[in-house]
LUMDOMAR-64842 format. One line per field, with one value per atom (N, C-alpha, C, CB): atom name; x, y, z. Coordinates in nm, 3 decimals, always signed. Glycine has a CB too. Layout:
BEGIN
a = [CA/...]
c1 = [X/...]
c2 = [Y/...]
c3 = [Z/...]
This chain:
BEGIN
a = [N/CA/C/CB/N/CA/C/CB/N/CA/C/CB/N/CA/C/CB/N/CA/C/CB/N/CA/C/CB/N/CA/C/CB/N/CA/C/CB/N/CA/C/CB/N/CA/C/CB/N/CA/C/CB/N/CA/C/CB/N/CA/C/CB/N/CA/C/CB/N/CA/C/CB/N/CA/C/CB/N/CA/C/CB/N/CA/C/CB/N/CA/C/CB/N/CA/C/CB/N/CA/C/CB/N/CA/C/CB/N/CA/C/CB/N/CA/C/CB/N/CA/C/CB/N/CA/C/CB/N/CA/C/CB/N/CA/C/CB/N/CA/C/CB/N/CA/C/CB/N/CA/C/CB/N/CA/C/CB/N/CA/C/CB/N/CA/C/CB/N/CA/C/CB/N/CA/C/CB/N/CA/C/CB/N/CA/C/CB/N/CA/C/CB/N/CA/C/CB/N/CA/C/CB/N/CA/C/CB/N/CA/C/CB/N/CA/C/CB/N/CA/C/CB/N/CA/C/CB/N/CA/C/CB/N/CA/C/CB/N/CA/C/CB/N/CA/C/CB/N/CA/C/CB/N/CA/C/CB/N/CA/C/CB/N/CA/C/CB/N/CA/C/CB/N/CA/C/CB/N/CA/C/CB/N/CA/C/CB/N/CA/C/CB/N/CA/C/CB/N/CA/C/CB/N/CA/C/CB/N/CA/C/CB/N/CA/C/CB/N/CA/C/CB/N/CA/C/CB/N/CA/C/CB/N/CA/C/CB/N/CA/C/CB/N/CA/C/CB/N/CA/C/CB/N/CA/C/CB/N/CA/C/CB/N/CA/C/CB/N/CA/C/CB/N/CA/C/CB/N/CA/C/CB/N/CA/C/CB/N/CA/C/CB/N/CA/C/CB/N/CA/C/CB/N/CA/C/CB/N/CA/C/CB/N/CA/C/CB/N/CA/C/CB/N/CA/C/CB/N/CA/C/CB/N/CA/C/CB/N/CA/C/CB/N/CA/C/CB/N/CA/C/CB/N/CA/C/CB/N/CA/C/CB/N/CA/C/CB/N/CA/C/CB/N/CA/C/CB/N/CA/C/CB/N/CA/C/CB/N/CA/C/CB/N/CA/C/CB/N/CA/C/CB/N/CA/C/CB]
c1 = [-3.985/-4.051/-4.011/-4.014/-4.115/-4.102/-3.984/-4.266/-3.927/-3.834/-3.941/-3.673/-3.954/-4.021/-3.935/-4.095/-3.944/-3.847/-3.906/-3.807/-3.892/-3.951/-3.883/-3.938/-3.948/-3.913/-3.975/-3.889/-3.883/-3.982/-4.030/-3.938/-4.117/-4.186/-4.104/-4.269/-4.058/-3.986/-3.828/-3.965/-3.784/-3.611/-3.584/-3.505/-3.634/-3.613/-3.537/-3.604/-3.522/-3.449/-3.488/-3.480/-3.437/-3.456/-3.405/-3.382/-3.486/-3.444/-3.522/-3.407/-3.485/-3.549/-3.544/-3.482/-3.653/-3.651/-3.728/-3.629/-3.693/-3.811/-3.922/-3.717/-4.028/-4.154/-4.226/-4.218/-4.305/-4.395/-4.488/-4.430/-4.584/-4.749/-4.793/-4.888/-4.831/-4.928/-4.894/-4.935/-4.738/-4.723/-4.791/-4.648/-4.785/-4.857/-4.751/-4.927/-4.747/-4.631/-4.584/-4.679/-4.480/-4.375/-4.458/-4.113/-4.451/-4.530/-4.460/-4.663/-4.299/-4.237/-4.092/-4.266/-4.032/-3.921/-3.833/-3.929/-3.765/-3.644/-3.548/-3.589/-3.506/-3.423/-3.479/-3.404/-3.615/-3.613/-3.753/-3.599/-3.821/-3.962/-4.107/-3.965/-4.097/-4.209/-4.216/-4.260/-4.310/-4.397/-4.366/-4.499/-4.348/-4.311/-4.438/-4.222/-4.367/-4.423/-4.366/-4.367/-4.455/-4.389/-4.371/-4.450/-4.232/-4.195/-4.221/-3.986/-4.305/-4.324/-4.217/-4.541/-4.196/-4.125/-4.149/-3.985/-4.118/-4.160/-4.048/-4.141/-4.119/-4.059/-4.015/-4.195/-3.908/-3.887/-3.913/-3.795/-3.991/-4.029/-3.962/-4.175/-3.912/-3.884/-3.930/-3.739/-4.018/-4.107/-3.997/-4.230/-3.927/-3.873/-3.899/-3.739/-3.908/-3.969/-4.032/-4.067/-4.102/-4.126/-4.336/-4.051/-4.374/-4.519/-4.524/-4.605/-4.414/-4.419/-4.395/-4.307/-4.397/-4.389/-4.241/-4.418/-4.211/-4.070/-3.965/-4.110/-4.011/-3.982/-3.921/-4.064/-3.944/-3.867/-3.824/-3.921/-3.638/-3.550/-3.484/-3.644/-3.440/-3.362/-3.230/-3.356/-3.138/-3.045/-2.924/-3.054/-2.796/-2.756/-2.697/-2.708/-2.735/-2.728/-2.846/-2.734/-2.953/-3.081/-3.045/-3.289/-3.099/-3.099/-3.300/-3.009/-3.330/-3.403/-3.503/-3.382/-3.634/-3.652/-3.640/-3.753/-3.640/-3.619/-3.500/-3.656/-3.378/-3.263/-3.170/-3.235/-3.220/-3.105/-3.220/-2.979/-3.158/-3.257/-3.246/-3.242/-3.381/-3.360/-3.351/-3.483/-3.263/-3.222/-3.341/-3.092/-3.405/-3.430/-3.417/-3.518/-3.418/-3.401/-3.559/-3.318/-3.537/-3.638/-3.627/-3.664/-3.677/-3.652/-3.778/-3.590/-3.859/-3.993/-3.971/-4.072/-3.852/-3.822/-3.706/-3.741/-3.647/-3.541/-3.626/-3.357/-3.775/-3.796/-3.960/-3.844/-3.949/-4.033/-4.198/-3.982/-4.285/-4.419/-4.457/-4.544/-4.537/-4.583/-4.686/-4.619/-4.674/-4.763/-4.820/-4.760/-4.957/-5.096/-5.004/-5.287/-5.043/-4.999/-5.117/-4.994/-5.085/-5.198/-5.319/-5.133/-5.332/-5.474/-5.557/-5.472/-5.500/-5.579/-5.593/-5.509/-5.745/-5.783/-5.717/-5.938/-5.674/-5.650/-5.738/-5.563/-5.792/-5.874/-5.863/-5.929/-5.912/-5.913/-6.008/-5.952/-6.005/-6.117/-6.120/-6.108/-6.231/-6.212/-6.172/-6.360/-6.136/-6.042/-6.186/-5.923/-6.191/-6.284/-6.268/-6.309/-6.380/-6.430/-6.469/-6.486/-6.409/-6.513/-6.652/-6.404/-6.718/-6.869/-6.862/-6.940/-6.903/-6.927/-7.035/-6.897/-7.038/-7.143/-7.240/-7.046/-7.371/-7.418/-7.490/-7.528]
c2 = [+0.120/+0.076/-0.068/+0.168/-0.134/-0.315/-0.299/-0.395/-0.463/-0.478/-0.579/-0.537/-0.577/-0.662/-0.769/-0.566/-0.804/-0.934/-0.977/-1.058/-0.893/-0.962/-1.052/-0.861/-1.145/-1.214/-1.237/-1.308/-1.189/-1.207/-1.323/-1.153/-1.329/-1.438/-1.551/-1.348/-1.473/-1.454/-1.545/-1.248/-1.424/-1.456/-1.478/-1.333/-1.494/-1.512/-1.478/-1.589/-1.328/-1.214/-1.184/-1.085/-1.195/-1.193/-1.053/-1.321/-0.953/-0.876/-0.802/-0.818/-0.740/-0.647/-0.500/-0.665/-0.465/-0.366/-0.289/-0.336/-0.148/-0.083/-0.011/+0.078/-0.020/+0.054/+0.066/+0.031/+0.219/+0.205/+0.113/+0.268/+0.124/+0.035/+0.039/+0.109/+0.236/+0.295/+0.255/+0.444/+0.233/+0.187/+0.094/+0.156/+0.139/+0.025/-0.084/+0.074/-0.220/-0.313/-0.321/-0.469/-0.360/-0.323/-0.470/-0.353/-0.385/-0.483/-0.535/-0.401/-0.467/-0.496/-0.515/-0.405/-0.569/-0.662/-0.535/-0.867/-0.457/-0.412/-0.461/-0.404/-0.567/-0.666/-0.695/-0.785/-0.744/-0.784/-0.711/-0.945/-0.639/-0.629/-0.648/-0.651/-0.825/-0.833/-0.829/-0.941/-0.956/-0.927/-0.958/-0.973/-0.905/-0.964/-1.013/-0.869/-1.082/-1.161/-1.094/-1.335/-1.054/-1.087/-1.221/-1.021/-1.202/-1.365/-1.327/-1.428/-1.394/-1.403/-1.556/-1.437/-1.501/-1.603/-1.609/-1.588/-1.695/-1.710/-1.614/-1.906/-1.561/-1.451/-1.527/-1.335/-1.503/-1.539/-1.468/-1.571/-1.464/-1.381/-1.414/-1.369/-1.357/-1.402/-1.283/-1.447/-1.327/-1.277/-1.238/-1.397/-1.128/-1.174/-1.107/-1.174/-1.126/-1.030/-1.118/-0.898/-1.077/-1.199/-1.185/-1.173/-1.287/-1.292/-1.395/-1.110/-1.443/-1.603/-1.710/-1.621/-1.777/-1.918/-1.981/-1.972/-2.037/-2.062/-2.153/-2.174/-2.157/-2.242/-2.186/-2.308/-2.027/-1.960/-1.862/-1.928/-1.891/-1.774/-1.732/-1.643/-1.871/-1.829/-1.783/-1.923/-1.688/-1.655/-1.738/-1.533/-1.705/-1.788/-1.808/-1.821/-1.638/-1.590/-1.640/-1.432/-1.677/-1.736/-1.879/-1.654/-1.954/-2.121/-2.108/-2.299/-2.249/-2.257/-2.304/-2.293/-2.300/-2.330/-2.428/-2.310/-2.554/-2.732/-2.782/-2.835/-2.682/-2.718/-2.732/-2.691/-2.634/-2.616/-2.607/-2.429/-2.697/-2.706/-2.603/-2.819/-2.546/-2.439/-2.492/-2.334/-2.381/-2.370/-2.309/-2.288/-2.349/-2.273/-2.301/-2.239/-2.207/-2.171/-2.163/-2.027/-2.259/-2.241/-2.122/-2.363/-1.983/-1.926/-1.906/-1.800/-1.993/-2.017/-2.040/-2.143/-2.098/-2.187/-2.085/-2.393/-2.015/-1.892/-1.793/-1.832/-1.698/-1.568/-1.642/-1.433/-1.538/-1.603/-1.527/-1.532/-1.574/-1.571/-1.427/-1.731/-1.355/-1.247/-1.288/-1.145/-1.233/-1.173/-1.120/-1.148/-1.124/-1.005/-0.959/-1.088/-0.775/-0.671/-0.697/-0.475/-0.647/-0.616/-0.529/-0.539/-0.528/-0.470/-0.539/-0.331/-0.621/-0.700/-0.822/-0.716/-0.884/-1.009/-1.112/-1.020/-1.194/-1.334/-1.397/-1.439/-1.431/-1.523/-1.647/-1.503/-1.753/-1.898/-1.935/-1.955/-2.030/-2.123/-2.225/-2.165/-2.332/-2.446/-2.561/-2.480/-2.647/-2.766/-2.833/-2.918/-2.839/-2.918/-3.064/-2.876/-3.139/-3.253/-3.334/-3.254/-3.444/-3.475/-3.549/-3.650/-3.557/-3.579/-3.760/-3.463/-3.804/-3.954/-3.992/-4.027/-4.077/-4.192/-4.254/-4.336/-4.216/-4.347/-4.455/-4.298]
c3 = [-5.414/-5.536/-5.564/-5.655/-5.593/-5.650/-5.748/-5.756/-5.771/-5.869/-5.951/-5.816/-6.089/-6.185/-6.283/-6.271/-6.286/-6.360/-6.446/-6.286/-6.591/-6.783/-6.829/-6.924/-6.903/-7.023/-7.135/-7.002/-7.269/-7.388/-7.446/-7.487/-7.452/-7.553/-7.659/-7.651/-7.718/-7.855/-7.802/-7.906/-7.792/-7.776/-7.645/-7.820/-7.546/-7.409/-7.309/-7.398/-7.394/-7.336/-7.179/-7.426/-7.089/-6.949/-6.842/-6.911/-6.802/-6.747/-6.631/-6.832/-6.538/-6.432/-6.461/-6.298/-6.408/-6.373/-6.309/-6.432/-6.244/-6.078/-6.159/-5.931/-6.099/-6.119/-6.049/-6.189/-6.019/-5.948/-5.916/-5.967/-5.821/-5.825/-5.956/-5.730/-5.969/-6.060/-6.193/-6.050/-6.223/-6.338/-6.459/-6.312/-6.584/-6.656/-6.683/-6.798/-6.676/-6.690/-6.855/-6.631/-6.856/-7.019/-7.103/-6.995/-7.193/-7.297/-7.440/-7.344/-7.439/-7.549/-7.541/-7.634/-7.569/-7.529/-7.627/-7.583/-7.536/-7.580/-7.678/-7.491/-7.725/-7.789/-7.907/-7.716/-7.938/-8.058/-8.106/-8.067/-8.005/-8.012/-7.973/-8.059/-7.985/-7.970/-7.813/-8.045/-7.731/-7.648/-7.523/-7.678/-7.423/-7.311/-7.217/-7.244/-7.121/-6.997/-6.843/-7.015/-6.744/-6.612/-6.543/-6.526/-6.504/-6.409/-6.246/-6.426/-6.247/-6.077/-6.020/-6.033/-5.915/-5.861/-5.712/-5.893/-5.636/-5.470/-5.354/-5.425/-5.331/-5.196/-5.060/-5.139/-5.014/-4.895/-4.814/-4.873/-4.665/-4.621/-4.454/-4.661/-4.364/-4.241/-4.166/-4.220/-4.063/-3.962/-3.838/-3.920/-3.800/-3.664/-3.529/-3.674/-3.445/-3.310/-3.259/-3.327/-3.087/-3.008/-3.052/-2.787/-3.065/-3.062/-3.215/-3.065/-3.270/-3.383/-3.321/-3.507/-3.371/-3.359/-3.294/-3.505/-3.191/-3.102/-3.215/-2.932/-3.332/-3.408/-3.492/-3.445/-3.552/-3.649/-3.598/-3.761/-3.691/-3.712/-3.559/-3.783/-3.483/-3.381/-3.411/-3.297/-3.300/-3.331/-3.266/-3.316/-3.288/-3.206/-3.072/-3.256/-3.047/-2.903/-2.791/-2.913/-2.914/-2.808/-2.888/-2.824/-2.708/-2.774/-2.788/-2.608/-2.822/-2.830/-2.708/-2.916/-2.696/-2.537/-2.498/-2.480/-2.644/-2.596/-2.567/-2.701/-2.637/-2.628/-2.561/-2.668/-2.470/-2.300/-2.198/-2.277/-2.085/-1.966/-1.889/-1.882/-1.864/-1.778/-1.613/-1.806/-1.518/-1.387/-1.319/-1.373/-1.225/-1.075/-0.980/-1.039/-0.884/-0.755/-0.666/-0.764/-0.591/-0.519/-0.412/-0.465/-0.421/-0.299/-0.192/-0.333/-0.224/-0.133/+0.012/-0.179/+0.001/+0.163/+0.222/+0.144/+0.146/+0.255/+0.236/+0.205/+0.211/+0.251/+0.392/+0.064/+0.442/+0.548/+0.450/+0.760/+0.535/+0.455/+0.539/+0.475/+0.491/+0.558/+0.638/+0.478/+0.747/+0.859/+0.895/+0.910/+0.908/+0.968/+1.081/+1.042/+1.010/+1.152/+1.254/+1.112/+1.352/+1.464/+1.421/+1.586/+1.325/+1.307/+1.215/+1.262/+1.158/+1.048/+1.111/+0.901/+1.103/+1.147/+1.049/+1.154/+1.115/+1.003/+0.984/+1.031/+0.818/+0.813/+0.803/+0.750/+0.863/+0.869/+0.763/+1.009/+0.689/+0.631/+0.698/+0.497/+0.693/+0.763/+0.626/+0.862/+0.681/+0.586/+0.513/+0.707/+0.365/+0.319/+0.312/+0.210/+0.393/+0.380/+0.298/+0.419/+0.280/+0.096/+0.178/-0.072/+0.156/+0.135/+0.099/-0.017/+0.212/+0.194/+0.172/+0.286/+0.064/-0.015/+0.096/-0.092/+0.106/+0.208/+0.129/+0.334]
């Protein structure tokens, strides 16, 4: 259930309190009577899990991706390339030509 945060009109008596959705909101200031107000105020909200923005709410177990250079390993050049068995034809293309201007 929401927390609501009143203030009266009047005496500027300031207080919270939980209520349902369905609720009708308080209309009379406990303290002196007359009339109250709801205070809205701005929510902080933090999004976290992978599919936001690389920009919010890193931790500090993760760096960020600009911040540390990443390492690789080339292992292209130590595994050998595979090889047509004896039953499969190899296909060739022929080398494209560029096409000269006459």
């Amino acid at each position: 259930m929401p927390t609501y945060e009143y203030r009266c009109n009047s005496c500027g008596y300031d207080f919270e309190t939980v209520q349902k959705f369905e609720d009708e909101p308080l209309t009379v200031c406990p303290k002196c009577g007359h009339e109250l107000r709801k205070v809205f105020n701005s929510v902080g909200i933090v999004f976290k899990g992978s599919g936001f923005y690389s920009t919010d709410n890193h931790s500090a177990s993760k760096p960020a991706a600009s911040s540390a250079p990443e390492t690789h390993t080339d292992t292209s050049a130590t595994a050998p390339a595979p090889s047509p068995s004896a039953g499969e034809a190899s296909e060739t293309k022929p080398k494209a030509t560029p096409d000269k201007a006459a």
